[in-house]
C-alpha positions in Angstrom: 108.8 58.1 91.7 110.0 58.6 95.4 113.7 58.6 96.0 115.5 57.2 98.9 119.0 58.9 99.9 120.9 55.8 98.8 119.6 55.5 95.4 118.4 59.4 94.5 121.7 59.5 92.6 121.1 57.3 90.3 117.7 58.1 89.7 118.1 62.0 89.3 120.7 61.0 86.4 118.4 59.0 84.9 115.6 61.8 85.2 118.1 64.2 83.9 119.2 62.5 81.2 115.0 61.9 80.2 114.7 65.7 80.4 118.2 66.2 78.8 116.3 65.0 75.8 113.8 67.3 76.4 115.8 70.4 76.5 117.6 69.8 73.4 114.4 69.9 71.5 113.6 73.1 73.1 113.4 73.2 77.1 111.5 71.7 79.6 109.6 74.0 82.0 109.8 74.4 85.6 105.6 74.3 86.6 106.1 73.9 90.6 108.9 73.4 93.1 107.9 72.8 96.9 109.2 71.6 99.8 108.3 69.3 103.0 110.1 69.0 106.4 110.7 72.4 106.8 110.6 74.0 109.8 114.0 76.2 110.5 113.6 78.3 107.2 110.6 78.9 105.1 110.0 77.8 101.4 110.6 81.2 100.1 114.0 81.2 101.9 115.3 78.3 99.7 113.3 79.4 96.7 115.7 82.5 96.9 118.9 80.8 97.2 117.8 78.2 94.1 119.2 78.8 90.6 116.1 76.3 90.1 112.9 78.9 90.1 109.1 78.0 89.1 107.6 79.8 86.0 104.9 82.6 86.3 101.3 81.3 86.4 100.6 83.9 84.1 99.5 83.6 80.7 102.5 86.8 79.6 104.6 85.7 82.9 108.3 84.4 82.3 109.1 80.9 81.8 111.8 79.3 84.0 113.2 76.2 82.6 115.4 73.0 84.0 119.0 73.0 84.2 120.7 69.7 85.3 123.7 71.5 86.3 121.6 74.0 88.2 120.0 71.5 90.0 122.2 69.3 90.9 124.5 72.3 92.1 120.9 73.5 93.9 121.5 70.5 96.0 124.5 71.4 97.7 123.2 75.0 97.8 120.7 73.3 100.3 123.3 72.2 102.6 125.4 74.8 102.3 122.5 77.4 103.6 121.4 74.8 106.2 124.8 74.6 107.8 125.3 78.5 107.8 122.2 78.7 109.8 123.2 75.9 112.0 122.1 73.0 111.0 125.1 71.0 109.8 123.7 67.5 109.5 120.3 68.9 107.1 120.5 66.7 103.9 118.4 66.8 101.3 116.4 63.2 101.9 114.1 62.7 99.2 112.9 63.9 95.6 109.9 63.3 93.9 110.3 64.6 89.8 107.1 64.5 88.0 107.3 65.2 84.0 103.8 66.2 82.5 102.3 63.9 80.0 103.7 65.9 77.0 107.0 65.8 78.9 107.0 69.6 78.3 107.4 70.7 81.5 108.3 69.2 85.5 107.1 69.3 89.2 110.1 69.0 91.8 109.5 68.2 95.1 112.3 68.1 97.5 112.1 66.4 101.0 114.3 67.7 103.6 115.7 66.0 106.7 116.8 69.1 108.7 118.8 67.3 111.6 119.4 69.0 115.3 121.2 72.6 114.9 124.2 73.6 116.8 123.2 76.2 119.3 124.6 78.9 121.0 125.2 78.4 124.8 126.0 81.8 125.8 127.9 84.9 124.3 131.1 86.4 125.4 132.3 90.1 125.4 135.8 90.4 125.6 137.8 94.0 125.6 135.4 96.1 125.8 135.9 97.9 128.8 136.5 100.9 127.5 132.9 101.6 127.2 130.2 102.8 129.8 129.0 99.8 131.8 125.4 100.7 130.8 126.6 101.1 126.7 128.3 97.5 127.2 124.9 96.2 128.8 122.9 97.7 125.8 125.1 96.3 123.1 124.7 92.5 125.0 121.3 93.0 124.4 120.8 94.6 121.0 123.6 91.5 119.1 121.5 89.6 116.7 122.4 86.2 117.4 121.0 85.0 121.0 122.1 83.0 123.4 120.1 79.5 122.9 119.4 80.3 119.1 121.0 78.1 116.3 124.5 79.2 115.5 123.5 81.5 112.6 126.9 83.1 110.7 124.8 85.8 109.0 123.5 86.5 112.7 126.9 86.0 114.0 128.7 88.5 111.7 125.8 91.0 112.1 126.8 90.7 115.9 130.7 91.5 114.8 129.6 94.5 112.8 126.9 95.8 115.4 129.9 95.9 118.0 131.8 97.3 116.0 129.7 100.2 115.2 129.0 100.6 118.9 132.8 101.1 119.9 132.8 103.6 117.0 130.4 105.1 118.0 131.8 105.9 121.5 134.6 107.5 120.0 136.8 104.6 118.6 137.2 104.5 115.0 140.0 102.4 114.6 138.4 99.7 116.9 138.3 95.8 115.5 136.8 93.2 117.0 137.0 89.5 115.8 134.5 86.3 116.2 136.4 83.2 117.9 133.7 80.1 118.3 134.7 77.8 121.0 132.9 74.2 122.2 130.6 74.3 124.5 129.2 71.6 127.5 128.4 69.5 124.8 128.7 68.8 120.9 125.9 70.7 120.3 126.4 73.8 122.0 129.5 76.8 121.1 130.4 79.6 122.6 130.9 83.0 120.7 133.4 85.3 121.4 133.8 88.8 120.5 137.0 90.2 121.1 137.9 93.8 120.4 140.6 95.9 120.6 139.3 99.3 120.8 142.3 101.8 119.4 142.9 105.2 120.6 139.9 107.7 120.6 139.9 110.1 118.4 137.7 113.5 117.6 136.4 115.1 114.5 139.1 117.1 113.2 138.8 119.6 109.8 135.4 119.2 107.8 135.6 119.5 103.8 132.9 120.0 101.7 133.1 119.5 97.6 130.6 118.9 94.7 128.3 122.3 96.0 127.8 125.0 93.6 125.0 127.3 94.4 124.3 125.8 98.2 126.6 127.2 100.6 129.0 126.1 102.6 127.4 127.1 105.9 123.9 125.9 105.0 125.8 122.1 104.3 127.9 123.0 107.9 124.6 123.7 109.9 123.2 120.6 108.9 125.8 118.3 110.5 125.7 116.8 113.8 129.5 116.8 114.5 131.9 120.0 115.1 135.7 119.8 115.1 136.9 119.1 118.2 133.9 116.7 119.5 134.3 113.2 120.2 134.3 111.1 117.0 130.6 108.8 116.6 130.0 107.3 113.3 126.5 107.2 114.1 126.7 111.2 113.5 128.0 111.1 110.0 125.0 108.8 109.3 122.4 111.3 110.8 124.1 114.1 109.1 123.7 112.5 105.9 120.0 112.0 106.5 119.6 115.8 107.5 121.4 116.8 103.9 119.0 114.4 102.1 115.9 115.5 104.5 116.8 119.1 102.9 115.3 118.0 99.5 118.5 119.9 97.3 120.8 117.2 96.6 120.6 114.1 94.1 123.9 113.0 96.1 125.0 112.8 99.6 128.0 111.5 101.0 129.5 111.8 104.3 132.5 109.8 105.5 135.6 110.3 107.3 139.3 110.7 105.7 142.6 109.7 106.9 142.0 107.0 109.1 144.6 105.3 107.6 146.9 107.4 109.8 145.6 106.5 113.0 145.2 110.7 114.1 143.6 111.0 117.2 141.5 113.9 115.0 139.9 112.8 112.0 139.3 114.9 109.2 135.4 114.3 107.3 134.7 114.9 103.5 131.3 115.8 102.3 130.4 115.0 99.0 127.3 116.7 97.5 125.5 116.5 93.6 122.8 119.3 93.5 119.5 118.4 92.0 116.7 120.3 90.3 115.8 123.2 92.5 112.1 123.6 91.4 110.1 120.7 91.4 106.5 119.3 89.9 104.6 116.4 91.2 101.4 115.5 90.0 99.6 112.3 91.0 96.7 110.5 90.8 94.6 108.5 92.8 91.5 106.4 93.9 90.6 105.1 97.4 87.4 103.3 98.5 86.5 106.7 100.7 87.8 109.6 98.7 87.1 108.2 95.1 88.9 109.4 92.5 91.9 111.7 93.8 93.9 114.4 92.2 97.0 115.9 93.5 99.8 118.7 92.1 102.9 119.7 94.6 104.9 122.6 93.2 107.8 123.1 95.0 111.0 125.6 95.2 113.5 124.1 97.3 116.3 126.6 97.9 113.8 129.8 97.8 115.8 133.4 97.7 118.9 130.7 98.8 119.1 129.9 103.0 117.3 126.2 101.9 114.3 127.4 102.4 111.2 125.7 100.8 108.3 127.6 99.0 105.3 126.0 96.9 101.8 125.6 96.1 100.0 122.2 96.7 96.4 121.7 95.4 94.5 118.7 95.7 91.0 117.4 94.4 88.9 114.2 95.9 85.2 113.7 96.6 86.0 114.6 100.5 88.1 117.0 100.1 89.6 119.8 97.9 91.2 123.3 97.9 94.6 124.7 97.4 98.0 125.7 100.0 100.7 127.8 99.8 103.4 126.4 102.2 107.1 128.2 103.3 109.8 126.8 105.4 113.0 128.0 107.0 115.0 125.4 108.4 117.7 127.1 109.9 116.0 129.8 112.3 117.6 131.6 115.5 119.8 128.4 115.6 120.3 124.7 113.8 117.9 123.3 116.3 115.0 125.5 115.3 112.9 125.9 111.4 109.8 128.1 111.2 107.0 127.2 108.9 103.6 129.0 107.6 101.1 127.8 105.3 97.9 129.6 104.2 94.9 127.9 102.6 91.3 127.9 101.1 90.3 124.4 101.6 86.8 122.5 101.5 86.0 119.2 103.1 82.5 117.6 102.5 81.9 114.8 105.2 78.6 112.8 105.6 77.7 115.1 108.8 78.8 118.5 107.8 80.8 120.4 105.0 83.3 122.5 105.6 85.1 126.0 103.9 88.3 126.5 105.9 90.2 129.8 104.8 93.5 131.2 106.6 96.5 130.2 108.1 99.4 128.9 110.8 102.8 129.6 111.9 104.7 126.6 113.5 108.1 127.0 115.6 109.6 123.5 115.9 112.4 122.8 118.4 114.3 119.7 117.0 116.1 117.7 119.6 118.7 115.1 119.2 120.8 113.1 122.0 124.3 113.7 122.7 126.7 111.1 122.6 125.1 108.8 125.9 121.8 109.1 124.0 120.5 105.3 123.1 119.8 104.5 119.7 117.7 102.2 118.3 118.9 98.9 117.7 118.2 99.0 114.1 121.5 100.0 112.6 122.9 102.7 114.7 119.6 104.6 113.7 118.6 107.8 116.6 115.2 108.8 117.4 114.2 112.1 116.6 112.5 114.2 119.1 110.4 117.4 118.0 108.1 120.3 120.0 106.6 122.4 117.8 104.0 125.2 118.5 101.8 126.7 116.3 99.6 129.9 115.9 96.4 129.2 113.7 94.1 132.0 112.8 91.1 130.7 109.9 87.6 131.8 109.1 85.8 128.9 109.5 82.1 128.1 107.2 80.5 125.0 107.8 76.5 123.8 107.3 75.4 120.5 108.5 74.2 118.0 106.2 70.6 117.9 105.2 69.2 114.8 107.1 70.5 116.4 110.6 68.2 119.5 109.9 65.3 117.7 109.2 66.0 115.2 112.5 63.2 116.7 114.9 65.8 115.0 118.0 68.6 117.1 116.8 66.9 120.3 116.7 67.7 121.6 120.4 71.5 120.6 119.7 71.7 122.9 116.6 69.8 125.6 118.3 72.2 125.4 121.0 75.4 125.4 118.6 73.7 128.5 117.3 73.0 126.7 113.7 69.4 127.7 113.4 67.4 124.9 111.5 65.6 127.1 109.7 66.7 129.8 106.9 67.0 133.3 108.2 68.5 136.4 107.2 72.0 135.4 108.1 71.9 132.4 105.6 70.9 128.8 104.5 69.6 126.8 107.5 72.2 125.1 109.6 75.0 127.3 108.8 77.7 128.2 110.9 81.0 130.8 110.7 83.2 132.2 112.5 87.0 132.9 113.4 88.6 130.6 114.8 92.4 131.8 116.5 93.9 129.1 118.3 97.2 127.9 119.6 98.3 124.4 119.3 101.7 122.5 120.9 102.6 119.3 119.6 105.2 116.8 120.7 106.8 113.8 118.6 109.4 111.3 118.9 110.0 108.6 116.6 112.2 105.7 116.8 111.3 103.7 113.3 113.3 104.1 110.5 110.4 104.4 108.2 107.2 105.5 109.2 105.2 104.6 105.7 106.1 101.3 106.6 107.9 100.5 109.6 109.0 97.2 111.3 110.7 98.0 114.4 110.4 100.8 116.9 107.6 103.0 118.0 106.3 106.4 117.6 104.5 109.1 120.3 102.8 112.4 120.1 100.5 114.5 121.6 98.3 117.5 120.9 97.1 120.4 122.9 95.3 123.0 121.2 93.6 126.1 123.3 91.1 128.2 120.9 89.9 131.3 121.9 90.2 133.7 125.4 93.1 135.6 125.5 93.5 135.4 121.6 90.2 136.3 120.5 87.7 135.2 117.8 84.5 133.3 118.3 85.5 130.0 118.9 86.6 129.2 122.9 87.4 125.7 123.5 90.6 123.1 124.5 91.8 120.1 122.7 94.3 117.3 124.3 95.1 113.9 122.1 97.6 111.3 122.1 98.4 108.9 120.0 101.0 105.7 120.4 102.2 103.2 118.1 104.4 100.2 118.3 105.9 98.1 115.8 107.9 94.5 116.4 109.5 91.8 113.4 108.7 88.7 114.6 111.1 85.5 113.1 112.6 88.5 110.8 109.4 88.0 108.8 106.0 88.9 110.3 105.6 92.7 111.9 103.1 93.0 115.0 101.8 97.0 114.5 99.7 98.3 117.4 98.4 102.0 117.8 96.3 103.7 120.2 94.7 106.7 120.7 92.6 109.0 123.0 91.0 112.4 123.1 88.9 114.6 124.5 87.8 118.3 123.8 85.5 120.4 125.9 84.3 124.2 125.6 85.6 127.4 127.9 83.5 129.0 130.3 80.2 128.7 131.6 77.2 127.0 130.0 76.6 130.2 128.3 79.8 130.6 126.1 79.5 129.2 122.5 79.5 125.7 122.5 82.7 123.6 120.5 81.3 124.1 116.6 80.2 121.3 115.2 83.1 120.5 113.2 85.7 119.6 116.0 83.3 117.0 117.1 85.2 113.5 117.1 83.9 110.7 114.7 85.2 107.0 114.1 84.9 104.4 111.5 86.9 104.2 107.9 90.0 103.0 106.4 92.6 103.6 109.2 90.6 103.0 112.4 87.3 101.0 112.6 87.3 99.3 109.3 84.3 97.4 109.9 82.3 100.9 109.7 81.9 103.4 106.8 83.7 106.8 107.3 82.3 108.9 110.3 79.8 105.8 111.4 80.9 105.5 115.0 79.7 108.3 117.2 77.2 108.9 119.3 73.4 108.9 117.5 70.3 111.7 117.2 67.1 109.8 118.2 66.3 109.1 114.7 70.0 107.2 114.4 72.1 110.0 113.0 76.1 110.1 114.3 76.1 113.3 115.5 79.5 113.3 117.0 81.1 113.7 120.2 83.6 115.1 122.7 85.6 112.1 123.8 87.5 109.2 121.3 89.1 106.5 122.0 90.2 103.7 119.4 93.0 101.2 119.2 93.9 98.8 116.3 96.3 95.5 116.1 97.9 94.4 112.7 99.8 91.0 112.0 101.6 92.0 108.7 102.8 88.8 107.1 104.6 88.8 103.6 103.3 86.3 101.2 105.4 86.0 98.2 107.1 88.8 96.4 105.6 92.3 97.3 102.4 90.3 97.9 101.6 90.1 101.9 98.8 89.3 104.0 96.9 91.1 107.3 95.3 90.0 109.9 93.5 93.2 112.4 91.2 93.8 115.5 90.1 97.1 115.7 88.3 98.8 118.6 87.1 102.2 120.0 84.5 104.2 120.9 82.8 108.5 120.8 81.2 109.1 123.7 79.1 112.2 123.8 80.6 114.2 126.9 84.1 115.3 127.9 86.6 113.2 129.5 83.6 110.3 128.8 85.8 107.1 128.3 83.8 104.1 128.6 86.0 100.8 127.9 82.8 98.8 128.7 81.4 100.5 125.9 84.1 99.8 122.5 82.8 98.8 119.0 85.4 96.1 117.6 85.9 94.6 114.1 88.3 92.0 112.5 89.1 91.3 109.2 91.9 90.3 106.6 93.7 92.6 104.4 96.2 92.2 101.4 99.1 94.3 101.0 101.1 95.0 97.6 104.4 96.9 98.3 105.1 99.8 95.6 107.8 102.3 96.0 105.2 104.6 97.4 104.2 102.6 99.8 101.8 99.9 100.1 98.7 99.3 98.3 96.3 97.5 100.8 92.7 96.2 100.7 91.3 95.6 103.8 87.8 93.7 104.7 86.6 94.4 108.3 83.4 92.5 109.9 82.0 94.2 112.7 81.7 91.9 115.5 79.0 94.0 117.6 76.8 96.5 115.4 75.8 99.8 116.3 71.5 99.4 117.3 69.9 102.1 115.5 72.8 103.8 113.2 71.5 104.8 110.0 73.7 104.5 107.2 72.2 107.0 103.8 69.4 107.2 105.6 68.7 103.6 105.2 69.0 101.1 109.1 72.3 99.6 108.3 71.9 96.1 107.1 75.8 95.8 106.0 78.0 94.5 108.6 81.4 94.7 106.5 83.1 97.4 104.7 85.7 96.8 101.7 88.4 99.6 101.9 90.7 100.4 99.1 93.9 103.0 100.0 97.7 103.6 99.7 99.7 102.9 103.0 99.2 101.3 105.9 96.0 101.7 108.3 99.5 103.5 110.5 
């Protein structure tokens, strides 16, 4: 039955009072519950608000049953959410309540009349003078609520507590600032007020540190970002708490400040730390569309001979690759700023092209940077980007042989010959083998403005690689490396995330046309589960004559992601992927991009997301063999953990 406003009263008592019956003979189930005339909030907004919930589809899901109280206070939980989000006048219109024929269960369906919102007409900052002109200008732009948006409180007090944080974090901590809502030009618009009075300023004063038993007080000191005597930022008792956590030897870390009841112009900070388990197992497993079946144990010692240093052993099994590494980290070296790392490994990676034996090591020096008090943070709660240089020495005895069908490719034959992989067996070993040692030194740059990398929503990361191999440090490999590599992510209506990344690289030999060539290995390939997902693994590059990928010396590749959640930790993806190997160095051709599309589905876990992803190639690659077989496929299923980046 359909219910008009004036008469739903007296309908929903009679409906209640049918299923009233119902219940006291042993409940009436809740099949479905939807929604039409939304437009302002979604149906899984309400749903969360509702005391009134659907019951599982599932055979061994839970049952939700009717209330009458619950629903009938659900309808004023309706308004009450409409007119925090400004919409004052939304009602709820119309009901349509459908019993099954058993009368064992119900369908609600609830029409709502969401009526014109109140908006804002323009936001005013009063009393804060005190700041920088260009820290006042960035804290206009990074308030929640908008100027022309509905007058959202939840967006309004997020405003209140974002300037808040921003006066404290110039040095105010006894700063308040209050929300006054004024009318604006007409009944439908307000004005929003923020006035603050800032308090004295005020500097870190004493710093005491409890709950640490075997950790030292100096290694807990060197991990803060505050001294006595600096200005006082509550952003910088966040970040410190991050470093202690990053650290990996406490269950518990708190960082706050004491005494502010006192109004000192220094305030004093208490650290308060629970030690965990300083030696550490992990042991997962696996199975991904690419790498099959995967195996993985981490053994680690987190406070090593004391200092926080890090020692373990991490070994790892999979179909395309395997091996075992031994990894140590200082974190505290020369200075705060600085760790040291080194790692040594026997490691073996078996691609379609080539497989590889990999046995050696690397020493990294990282310089970690991190913005004084002027420095802009990112306008997800107070959170700074971090900024890292590191450069690293690599020295490794490198075995590789190239796979079977590129030997017996006639085309290919000069290539090898030039590589110095002979195509026939010899003396020095199997056919189409290569070694050698390669001594190389690498710098990389990072910064990183998202909160969480595995699955970020806001922000953007950059980096970039240079790697020289060879010359002045010896060995047999002589070659240079440069790649970059951006990515950009933006929550759309608080819901969706836009993720872009791109990438680019290049790599070339030193010297003349006589010097050794780059070994095959370094050679660039694309397609697979986090770049061209229309294409198997390594099935964009440039092809032998008999339609081989046979690698190249230039990459380029980009990829676009509409992440949409669903219901639950369900969500949905929508991609374009496109990029290119081109055979040459410094080759870029953007006349000359593969490109695929697809939908994926996403199922959040606390390690990150569990994704499928289906990508349709939208123009196929003339010639490529795939198994030595002309492809015939033009789609690829891929199966992983984590986003494609």
């Amino acid at each position: 039955m359909r219910l008009t406003r004036r008469s739903w009263l007296l309908l929903v008592i009679a409906c209640l009072a049918m299923v009233g019956c119902r219940e006291e003979q042993g409940g009436v189930s809740v099949d479905d519950l939807s929604f039409t005339g939304l437009d302002a909030v979604s149906e899984s907004q309400l749903k969360s608000i509702l005391a009134t919930a659907e019951s599982s589809n599932l055979p061994w899901g839970t049952k939700q049953y009717f209330s009458r109280e619950q629903f009938e206070a659900d309808l004023k939980r309706i308004e009450a959410f409409y007119a925090d989000r400004g919409y004052p006048d939304a009602r709820v219109k119309a009901f349509d309540v459908k019993l099954s024929e058993n009368q064992s269960s119900v369908s609600v369906a609830l029409t709502i009349a969401e009526g014109e919102p109140v908006r804002v007409e323009r936001i005013v900052l009063d009393g804060f003078d005190p700041l920088p002109d260009e820290r006042e200008g960035l804290l206009e732009g990074r308030l929640p609520l908008k100027q022309g948006q509905p007058l959202d409180r939840a967006l309004m007090q997020a405003s209140r507590e974002a300037a808040l944080d921003e006066l404290r974090d110039n040095g105010y901590p006894y700063a308040s600032v209050r929300v006054a809502e004024t009318p604006g030009s007409s009944e439908r618009l307000a004005v929003i007020t923020l006035h603050a009075e800032p308090g004295p300023v005020a500097t870190f004063g004493p710093i005491d540190i409890v709950g640490n038993t075997s950790v030292t007080d100096s290694i807990v000191r060197r991990q803060l970002w505050f001294r006595p005597g600096q200005r006082f930022e509550q952003s910088r008792l966040r970040d410190s708490q991050r470093r202690l956590y990053a650290l990996e030897l406490f269950q518990f870390v708190n960082v706050e400040p004491i005494g502010l009841e006192n109004k000192s112009s220094e305030i004093g900070t208490r650290v308060t730390l629970t030690e965990g388990k300083h030696r550490r197992v992990n042991f997962s497993l696996g199975y991904g569309s690419e790498e099959k079946a995967r195996g993985e144990l981490d053994w680690r010692h987190v406070n090593w001979f004391g200092g926080a240093r890090t020692a373990g052993v991490f070994g790892r099994y999979s179909s395309l690759d395997r091996g075992v590494r031994l990894n140590f980290n200082q974190p505290y070296f020369i200075s705060r700023f600085y760790s040291i790392a080194a790692s040594g490994q026997a490691w073996y990676s078996d691609e379609v092209p080539y497989d590889l034996t990999t046995r050696g090591g690397r020493l990294t020096l990282t310089r970690h940077f991190r913005r004084g008090s002027g420095g802009r943070r990112s306008a997800l709660g107070g959170f700074r980007p971090t900024t890292t240089l590191a450069m690293t020495y690599v020295n490794e005895w490198e075995d590789y042989t190239i796979s079977d069908a590129a030997l017996n490719d006639l085309t290919f034959r000069d290539e090898l010959i030039a590589l110095g992989l002979n195509p026939t067996a010899s003396g020095d070993g199997d056919p189409g083998q290569g070694r050698g040692q390669l001594s190389s030194l690498m710098i990389d740059f990072g910064r990183n403005t998202t909160q969480n990398l595995l699955d970020a929503r806001q922000g953007y990361m950059a980096s970039a690689h240079l790697e020289q191999a060879g010359r002045w440090l010896g060995a047999d490999f002589d070659f240079y490396e440069i790649t970059a590599e951006g990515r950009y992510y933006l929550t759309v209506g608080n819901r969706a995330v836009v993720a872009v990344r791109g990438r680019a690289g290049t790599i070339d030999a030193l010297g003349g046309p006589e010097d050794p060539l780059v070994p095959f290995f370094k050679r660039y390939f694309l397609g697979g589960s986090t770049n061209l997902r229309g294409w198997g693994r390594f099935d964009v590059a440039p092809l032998s004559g008999a339609g081989l990928t046979i690698g190249g010396h230039s990459f380029m590749n980009f990829s676009t992601e509409l992440r949409v959640p669903i219901a639950g930790n369900f969500g949905a993806v929508l991609f374009l992927d496109g990029g290119n190997v081109w055979y040459d160095p410094w080759d870029f051709n953007l006349d000359d991009l593969r490109y695929d599309v697809g939908p994926g589905l996403r199922y959040n876990t606390p390690i990150g997301p569990l994704r499928v992803d289906v990508g349709y190639q939208l123009n196929p690659i003339d010639g490529l063999l795939v198994n030595g077989e002309p492809e015939k496929r033009h789609f690829r299923v891929h199966f992983s953990i984590g986003h494609a980046f």
